[in-house]
N, C-alpha and C positions, 0 to 999 in steps of 0.2 A: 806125297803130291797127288792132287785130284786131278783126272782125267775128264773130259767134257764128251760123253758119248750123243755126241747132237742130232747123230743121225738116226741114234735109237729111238729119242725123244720125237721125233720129226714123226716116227712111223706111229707113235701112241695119239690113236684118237683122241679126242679132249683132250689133249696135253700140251699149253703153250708152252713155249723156250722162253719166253720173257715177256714180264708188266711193267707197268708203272704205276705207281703207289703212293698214294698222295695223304696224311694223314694230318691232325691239328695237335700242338704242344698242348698236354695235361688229356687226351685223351688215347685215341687206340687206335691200332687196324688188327682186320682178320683178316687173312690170305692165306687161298687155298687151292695147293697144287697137288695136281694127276699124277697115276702113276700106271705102269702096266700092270695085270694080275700079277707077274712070275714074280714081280719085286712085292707082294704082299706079307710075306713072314719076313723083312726085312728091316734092318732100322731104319727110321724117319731122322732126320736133322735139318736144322733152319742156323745157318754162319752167315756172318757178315766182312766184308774184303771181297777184295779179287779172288777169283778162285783160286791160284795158286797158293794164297795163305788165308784164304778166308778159316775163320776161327767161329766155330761151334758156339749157337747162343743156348740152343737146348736140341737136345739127341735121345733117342728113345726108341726101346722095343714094343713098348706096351701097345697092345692093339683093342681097341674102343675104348677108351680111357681118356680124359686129361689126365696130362701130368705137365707140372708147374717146377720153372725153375727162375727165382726171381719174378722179372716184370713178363718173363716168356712161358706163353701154355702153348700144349700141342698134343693135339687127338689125331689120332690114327682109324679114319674107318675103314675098314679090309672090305666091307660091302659094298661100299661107291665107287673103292679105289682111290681115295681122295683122304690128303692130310689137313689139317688146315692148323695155320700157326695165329697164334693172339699175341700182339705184344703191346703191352700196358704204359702208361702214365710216359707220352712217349715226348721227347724235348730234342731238340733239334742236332743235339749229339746220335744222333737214331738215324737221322740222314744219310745216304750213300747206298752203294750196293751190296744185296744182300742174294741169298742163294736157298733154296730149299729142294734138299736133295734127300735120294736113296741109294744107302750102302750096298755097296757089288762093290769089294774088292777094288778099289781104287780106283776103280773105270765106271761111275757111279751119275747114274742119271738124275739131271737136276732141270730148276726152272730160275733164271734169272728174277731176282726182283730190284726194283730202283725207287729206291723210296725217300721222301720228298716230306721232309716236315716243317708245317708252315707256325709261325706264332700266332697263337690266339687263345689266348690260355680262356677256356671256360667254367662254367660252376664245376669246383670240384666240392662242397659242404652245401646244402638246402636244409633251413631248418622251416618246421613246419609245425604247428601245433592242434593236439586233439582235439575232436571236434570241428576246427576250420575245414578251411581249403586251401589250394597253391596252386598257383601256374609256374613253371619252368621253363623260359624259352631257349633253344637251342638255333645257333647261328652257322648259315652254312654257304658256300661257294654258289651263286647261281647257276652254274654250271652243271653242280647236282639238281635242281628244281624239279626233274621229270624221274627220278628215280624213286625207287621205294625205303619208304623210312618207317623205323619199327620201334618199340620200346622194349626192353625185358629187365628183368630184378632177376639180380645173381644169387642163385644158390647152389649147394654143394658141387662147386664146377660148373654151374651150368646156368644157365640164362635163359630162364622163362617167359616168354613174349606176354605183355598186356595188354598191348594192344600196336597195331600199327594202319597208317595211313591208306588210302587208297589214293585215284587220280580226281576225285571229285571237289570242291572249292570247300564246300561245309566242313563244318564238326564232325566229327566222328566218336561215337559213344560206344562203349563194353563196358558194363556196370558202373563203377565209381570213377572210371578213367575215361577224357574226353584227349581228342587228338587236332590241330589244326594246321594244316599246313601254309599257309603263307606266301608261293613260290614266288609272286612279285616281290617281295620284301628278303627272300632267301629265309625264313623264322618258318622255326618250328615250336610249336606253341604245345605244351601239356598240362592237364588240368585235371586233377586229382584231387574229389568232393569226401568229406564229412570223413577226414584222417584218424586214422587209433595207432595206436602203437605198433601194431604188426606192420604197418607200412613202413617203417626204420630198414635200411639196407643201401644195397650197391644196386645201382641202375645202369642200363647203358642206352642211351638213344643211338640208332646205328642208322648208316644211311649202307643202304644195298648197293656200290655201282654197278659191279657186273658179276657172273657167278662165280671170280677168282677174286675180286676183295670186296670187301668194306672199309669202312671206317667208320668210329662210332666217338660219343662224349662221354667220357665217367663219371656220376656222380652219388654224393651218400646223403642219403636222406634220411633226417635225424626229425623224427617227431615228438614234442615233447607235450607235457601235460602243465602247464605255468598257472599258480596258483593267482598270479597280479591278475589276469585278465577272466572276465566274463565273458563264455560262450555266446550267448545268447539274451539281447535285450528288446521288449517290447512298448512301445510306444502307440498310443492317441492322437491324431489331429482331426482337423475338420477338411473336406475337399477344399482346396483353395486354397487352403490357410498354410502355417508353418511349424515346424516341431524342431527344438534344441535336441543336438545327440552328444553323447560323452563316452568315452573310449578309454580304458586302460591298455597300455603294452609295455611289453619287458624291458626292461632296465637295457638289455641288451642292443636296443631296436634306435635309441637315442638318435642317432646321431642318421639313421636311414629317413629318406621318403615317407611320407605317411598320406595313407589316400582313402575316401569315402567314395564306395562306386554302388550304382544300383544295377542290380542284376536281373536280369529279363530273359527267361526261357533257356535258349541255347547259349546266348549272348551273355561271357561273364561279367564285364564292365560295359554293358550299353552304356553308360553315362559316368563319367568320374571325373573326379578333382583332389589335386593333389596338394600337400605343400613340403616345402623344405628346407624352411626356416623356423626357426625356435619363436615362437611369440611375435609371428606376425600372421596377417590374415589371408589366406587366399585370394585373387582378385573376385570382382564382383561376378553374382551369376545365383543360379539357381543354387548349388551345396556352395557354402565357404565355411572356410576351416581352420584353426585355430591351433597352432601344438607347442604345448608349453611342456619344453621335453626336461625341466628340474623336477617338475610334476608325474613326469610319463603318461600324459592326460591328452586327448585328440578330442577335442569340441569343436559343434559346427551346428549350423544350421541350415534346413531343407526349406525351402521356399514351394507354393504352387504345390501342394500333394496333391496326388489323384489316387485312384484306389488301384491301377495297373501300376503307381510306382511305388509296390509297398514291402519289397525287399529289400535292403544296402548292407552292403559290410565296410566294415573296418577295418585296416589293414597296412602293412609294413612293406616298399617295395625298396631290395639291394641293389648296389653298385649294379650288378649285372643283370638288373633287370628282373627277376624273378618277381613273386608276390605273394606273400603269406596274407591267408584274410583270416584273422583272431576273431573278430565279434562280428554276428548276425546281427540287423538290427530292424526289428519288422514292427511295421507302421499299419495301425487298423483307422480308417479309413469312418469317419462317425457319421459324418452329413458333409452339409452346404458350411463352408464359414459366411458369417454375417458382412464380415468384409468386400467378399468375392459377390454379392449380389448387385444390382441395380438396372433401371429400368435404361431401355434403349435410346431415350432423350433425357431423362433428369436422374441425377445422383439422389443419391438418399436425404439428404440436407436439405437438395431444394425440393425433395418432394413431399418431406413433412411439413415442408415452409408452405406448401401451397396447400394440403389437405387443411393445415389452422386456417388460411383466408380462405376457403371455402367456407368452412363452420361457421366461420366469426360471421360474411356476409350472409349464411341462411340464417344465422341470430337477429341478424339485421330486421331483413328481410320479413321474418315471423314476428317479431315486435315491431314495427311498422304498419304490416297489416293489424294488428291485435289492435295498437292503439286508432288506425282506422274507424274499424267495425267500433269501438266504442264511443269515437267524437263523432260518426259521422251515421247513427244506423237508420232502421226505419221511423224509430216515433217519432213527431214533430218535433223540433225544435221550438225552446221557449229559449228566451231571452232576457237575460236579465244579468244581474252586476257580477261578475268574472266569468260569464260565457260568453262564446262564441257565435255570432247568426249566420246560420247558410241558409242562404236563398236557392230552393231549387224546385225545378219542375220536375213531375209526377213521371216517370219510366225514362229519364234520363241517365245515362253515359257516359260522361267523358272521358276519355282515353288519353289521347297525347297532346300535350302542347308541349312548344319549346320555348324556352326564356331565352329573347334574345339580348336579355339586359342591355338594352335601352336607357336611357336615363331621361325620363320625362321632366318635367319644370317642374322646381322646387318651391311647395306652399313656406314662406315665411313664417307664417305663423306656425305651422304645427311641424316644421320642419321634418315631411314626410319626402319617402324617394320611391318614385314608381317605379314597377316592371311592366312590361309589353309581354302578354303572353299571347301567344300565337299557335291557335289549334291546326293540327297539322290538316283535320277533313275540309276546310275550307277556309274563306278568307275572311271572315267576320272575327272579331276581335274581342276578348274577355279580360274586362277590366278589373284592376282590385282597388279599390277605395283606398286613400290614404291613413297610414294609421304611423305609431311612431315605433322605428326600429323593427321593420316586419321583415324577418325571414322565410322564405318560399324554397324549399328544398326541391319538391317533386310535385307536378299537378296534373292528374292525369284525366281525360273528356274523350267520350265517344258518342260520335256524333248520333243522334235519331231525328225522324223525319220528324215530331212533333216538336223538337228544343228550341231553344230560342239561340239567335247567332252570338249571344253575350250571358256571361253570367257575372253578378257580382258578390264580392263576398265583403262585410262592412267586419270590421271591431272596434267594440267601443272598450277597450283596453287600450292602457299606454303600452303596454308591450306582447305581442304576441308572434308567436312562433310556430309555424308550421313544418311537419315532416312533412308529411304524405297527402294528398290529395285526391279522392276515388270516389265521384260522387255516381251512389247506386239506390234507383229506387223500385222499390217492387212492383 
């Protein structure tokens, strides 16, 4: 029978009589009780029960040491005066009161503990493949939010920290391992870049609550080398434009999440989209995505490249959340797409449409004059059987008249049809002789002080046809 020397315990500085111990099914607590110097060469034990028949879970001389009995470890520092007990892979039969004491003769100073294990079974297996990346999240009580949280990789006994948290919002970086804490969300987020094989092992994320326990997640991360998938793929588009991507992953992954995310600086999925359906499309949007898991094939398409969005990966995200990224997939960035240009009032279509009616009317325009200058230039005019007679005065002009198309009286006999042309410098009037079937396209008069208020123009053709009209004389 144990004896309870409470008042010894009372007088040991750092030395609580009793905690509470709150721990998650599938991972762990460390809890760590004081002792006085004199009990230093002493055995150490951690029992669970009532004291009067609590029973031994592991009991130990050895001092700075673990030693492991089953799911229980316990190191003894003689330096700090301090034991501390580890119990593993812990399930809610772990539940009730426990005791961690030092042997004196049956009157043996202890520390109550009350431990508390809640269900929430977490990653215990992370697989991860060479060359990728992975995030890990770990999920915790808000109520931890403000404590400190650490990571380390177990080896011989012992548990090497890689990195842990501080109180700041960002990421937190140590070589290949990023850290993010989360505290609105309770998520603790790990990120562990460009995997080899020596990263394979036992991890433990541990949350600090005070300097008598923790509690922590167990898990083994298995890194593999899969001959299905390619590390690394490179791709062309144009800024603007669109690029097809295609993805192998392991036969293993079938049935998981499959996601396309671009990654930006500190930010591992600034942008993603996921799917997790066999042979249907992601909804609409910038990536959509494709996975036709008889294939083990992840196709998609990236809409709108720019040259800032030219990293993405490919990747596989578990039940619980984690995420393996298999393939890099970097996009170089060429020019302008033809697609993505156009002017700030007309599309491309109608602005070719309008560059041909430009041209076509200077064609116009330059064969109109051409033939001008040839019907109309300086040598006099002769007259005679299929020409034309212009009557005109010597430093004459005309410039604008308008057709007001008028319809004057119709000669019977020569069934001719006037026009009324009407010069815009004044109000005298310029007549055209009847002829048959005469068209008048344009006639252009500028006034001068010598011309006369009328001009007429005869043809003795049955049929004539005028463009242009520009009478100039030297």
């Amino acid at each position: 029978m144990k004896i309870i020397l409470t008042f010894t315990l009372l007088m040991i500085p750092g030395v609580v009589s009793s905690m509470r111990v709150t721990g998650y099914s599938g991972g762990g607590v460390m809890i760590t009780c004081g002792y006085d110097e004199a009990y230093r060469g002493n055995e150490k034990y951690f029992c669970k029960g009532q004291w009067s028949t609590c029973t031994d879970q592991i009991k130990t001389e050895e001092k700075n040491k673990w030693v492991q009995k089953d799911r229980f470890s316990l190191y003894d520092d003689t330096t700090s005066g301090v034991f501390t007990v580890t119990i593993r892979d812990l399930s809610e039969r772990d539940s009730g009161t426990h005791y961690c004491g030092t042997e004196n003769f049956g009157l043996d100073p202890n520390t109550k503990v009350d431990l508390k294990v809640i269900t929430d079974q977490q990653n215990r297996s992370v697989r991860g493949y060479s060359g990728g990346n992975i995030i890990i999240n770990f999920k915790y009580e808000k109520k931890h939010k403000n404590h400190e949280k650490y990571v380390c990789k177990s080896a011989a006994d012992q548990c090497f920290t890689v990195i842990n948290t501080n109180r700041a919002a960002e990421w937190k970086h140590d070589r290949r391992f990023s850290v993010h804490d989360d505290r609105s969300a309770g998520l603790l987020r790990l990120f562990i870049r460009e995997l080899n094989e020596n990263d394979s092992g036992e991890y433990n994320i541990t949350v600090k609550v005070s300097e008598e326990y923790s509690f922590f997640s167990e898990f083994n991360l298995n890194i593999r080398d899969d001959d299905c998938c390619v590390k690394s793929i490179s791709l062309s588009a144009a800024a603007g434009g669109s690029v097809n991507i295609s993805c192998k992953y392991p036969q293993s992954h079938r049935s998981d999440v499959k996601f396309l995310c671009w990654r930006s600086g500190d930010d591992l999925c600034a942008e993603e989209t996921s799917v997790n359906q066999s042979r249907r499309w992601s909804p609409e949007g910038k990536i959509q995505l494709y996975d036709d898991r008889e294939e083990q094939l992840l196709t998609g398409s990236i809409s709108h490249v720019t040259e800032q969005h030219s990293e993405y990966w490919c990747g596989v995200q578990s039940d619980r959340g984690h995420k393996s990224f298999i393939t890099r997939v970097l996009i170089r960035v060429t020019g302008v797409s033809r697609t993505s240009t156009s002017l700030p009032s007309l599309n491309t279509s109608s602005g070719s449409s309008l560059m041909v009616l430009l041209v076509l009317v200077l064609l116009v325009l330059i064969i109109s004059g051409l033939s001008f200058l040839f019907l109309c230039g300086d040598s006099p005019s002769q007259t005679g059987p299929g020409e034309h007679e212009v009557v005109s005065h010597t430093g004459c002009d005309y410039e604008e008249i308008k057709d007001t198309h008028k319809q004057l009286p119709t000669n019977p006999s020569s069934n001719c049809v006037y026009a009324t042309v009407q010069k815009a410098t004044g109000d005298s009037q310029c007549f055209i002789t009847p002829a048959e079937d005469l068209n008048y396209a344009v006639v252009n008069f500028h006034k001068e002080s010598d011309c006369p208020d009328s001009v007429s123009i005869r043809n003795n053709q049955d049929y004539s046809e005028y463009a242009a009209v520009s009478h100039l004389t030297a």
